[in-house]
Backbone bond lengths (Angstrom), bond angles and torsions (degrees), N, CA, C in turn:
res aa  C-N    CA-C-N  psi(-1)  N-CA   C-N-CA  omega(-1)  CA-C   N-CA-C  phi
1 X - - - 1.438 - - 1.518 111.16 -
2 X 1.424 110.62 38.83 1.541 104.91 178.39 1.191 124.10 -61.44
3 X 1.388 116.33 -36.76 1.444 126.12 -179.94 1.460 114.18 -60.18
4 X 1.120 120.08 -49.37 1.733 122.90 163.08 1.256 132.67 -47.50
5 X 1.126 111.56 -39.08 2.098 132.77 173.25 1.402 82.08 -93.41
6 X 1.681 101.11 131.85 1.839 115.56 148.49 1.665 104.10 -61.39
7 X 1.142 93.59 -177.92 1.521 98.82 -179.80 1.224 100.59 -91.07
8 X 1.599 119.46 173.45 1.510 126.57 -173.84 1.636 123.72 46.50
9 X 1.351 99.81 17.94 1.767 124.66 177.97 1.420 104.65 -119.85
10 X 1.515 114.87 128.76 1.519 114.90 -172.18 1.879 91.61 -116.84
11 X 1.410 129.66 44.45 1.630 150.49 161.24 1.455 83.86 50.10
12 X 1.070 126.28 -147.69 1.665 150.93 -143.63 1.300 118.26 -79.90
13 X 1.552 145.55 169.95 0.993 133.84 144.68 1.299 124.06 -117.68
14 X 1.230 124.40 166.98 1.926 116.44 -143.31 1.890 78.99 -67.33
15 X 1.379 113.28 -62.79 1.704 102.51 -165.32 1.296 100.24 -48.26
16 X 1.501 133.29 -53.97 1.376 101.06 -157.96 2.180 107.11 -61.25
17 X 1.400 106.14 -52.11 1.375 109.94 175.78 1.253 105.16 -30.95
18 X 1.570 137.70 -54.00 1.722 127.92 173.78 1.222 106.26 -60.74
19 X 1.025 137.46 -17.34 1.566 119.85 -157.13 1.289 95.85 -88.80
20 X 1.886 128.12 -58.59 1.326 139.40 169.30 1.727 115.59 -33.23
21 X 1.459 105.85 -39.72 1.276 113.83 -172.90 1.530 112.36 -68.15
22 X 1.506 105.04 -59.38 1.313 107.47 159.54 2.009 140.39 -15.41
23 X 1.848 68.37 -42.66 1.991 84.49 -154.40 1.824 91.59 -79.98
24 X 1.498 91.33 -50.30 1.491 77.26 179.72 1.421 122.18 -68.94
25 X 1.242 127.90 -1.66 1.892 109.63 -169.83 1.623 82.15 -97.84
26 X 1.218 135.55 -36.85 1.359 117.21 163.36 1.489 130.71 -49.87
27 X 1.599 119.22 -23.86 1.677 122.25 178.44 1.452 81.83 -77.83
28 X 1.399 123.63 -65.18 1.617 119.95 -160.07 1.638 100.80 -42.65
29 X 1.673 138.97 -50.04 1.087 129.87 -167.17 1.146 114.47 -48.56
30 X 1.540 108.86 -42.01 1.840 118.05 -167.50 1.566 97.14 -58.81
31 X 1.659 103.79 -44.90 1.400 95.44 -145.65 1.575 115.35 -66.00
32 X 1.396 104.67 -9.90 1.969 119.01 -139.67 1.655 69.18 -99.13
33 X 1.702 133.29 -11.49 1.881 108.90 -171.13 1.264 103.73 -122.11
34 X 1.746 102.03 17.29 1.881 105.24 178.69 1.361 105.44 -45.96
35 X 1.239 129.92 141.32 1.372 147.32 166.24 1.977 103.83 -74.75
36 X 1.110 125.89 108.71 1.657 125.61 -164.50 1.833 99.11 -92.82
37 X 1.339 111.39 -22.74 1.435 111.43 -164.66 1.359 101.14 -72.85
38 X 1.552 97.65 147.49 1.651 116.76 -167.14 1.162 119.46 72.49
39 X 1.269 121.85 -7.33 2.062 116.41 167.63 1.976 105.36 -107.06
40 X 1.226 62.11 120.49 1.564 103.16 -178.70 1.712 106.39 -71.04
41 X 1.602 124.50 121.31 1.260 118.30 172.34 1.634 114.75 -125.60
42 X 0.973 102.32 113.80 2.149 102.40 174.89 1.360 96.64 -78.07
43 X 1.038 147.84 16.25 1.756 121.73 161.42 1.471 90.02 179.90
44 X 1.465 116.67 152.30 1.544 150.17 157.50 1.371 118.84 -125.40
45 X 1.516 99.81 116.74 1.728 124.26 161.41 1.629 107.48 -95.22
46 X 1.391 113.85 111.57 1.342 145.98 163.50 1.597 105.83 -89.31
47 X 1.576 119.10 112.01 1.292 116.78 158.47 1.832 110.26 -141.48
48 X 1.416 103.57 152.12 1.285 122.94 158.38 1.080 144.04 -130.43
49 X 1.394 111.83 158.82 1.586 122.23 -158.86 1.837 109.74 -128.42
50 X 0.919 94.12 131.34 1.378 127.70 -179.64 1.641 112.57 -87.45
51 X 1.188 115.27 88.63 1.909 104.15 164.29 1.041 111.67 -120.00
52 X 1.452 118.95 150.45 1.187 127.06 -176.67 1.628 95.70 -108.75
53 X 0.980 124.45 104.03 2.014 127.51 -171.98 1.219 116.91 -106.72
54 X 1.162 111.54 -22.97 1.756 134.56 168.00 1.248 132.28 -114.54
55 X 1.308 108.14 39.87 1.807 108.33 -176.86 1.666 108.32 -29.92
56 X 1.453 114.64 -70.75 1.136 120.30 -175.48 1.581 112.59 -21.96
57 X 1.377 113.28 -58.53 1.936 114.25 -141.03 2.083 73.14 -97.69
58 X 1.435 126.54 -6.33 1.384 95.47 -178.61 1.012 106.92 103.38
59 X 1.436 141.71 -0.73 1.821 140.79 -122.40 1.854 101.39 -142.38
60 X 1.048 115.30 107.36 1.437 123.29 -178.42 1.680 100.34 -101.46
61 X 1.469 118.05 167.98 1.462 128.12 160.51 1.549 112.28 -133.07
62 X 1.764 115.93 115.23 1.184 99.05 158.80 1.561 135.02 -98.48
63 X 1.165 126.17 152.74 1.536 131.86 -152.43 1.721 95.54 -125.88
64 X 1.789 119.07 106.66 1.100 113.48 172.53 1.696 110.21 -103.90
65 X 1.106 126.47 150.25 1.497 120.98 162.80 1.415 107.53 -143.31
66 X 1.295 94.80 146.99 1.788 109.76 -176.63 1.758 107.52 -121.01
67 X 1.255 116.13 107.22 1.556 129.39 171.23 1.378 107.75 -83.24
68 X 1.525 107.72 135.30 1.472 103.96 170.13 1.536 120.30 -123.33
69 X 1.103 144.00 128.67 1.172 129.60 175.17 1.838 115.76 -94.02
70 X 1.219 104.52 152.74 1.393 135.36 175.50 1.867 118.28 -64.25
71 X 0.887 112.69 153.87 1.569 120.96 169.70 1.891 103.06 -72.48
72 X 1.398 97.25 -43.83 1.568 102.73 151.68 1.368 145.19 -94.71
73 X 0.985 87.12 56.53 1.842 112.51 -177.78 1.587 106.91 44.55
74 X 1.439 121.58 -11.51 1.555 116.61 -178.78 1.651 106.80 -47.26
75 X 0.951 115.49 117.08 1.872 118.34 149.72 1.107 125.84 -70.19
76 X 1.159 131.78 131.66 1.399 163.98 154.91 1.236 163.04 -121.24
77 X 1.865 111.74 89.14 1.419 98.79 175.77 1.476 152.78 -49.89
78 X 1.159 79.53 117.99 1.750 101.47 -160.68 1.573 119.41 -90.79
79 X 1.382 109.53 -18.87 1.688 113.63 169.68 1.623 111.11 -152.66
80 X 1.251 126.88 146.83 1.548 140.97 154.89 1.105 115.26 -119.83
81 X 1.601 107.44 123.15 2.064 93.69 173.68 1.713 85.94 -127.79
82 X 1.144 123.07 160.06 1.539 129.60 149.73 1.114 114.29 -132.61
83 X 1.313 130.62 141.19 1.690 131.52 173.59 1.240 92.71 -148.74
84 X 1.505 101.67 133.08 1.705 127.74 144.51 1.201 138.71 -44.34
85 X 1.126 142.09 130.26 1.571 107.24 -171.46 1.664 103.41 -155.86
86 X 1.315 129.59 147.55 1.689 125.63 169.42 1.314 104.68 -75.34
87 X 1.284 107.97 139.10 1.556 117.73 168.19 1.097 121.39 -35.90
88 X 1.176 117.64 -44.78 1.369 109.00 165.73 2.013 129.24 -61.44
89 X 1.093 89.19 -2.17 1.728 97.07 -174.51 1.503 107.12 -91.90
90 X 2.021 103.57 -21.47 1.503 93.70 -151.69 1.608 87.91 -79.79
């Protein structure tokens, strides 16, 4: 992963990497019990992603997200799904 780390940078350390990890599966909790009633959306962008992260075991992940926009242009994520899946599923 040289290209990702500058040089003379040895990237993360496991605590900080837990700590980040932490923070986000706690934003994800909030987000997955947002209350949607009463927000109003004029348009939804639905996209997905395709990775292949496990060539070896056969093992892809797909990553859907749904953006919604506002009557006031505010944006908002509005859905996360991820699933695992065997090559043969994708």
């Amino acid at each position: 992963m040289p290209a990702a780390v500058p040089a003379g940078r040895q990237g993360r350390q496991a605590s900080t990497i837990g700590r980040l990890k932490a923070a986000w599966q706690a934003e994800y909790a909030d987000f997955q019990t947002k209350d949607w009633r009463g927000h109003e959306m004029v348009y939804l962008w639905a996209d997905g992603v395709y990775i292949n992260v496990r060539a070896a075991e056969r093992r892809c992940v797909l990553v859907l997200t749904i953006l919604g926009a506002s009557p006031a242009r505010r944006r908002e994520l509005a859905a996360v799904g991820c699933e695992v899946l065997d090559a043969g599923e994708s």
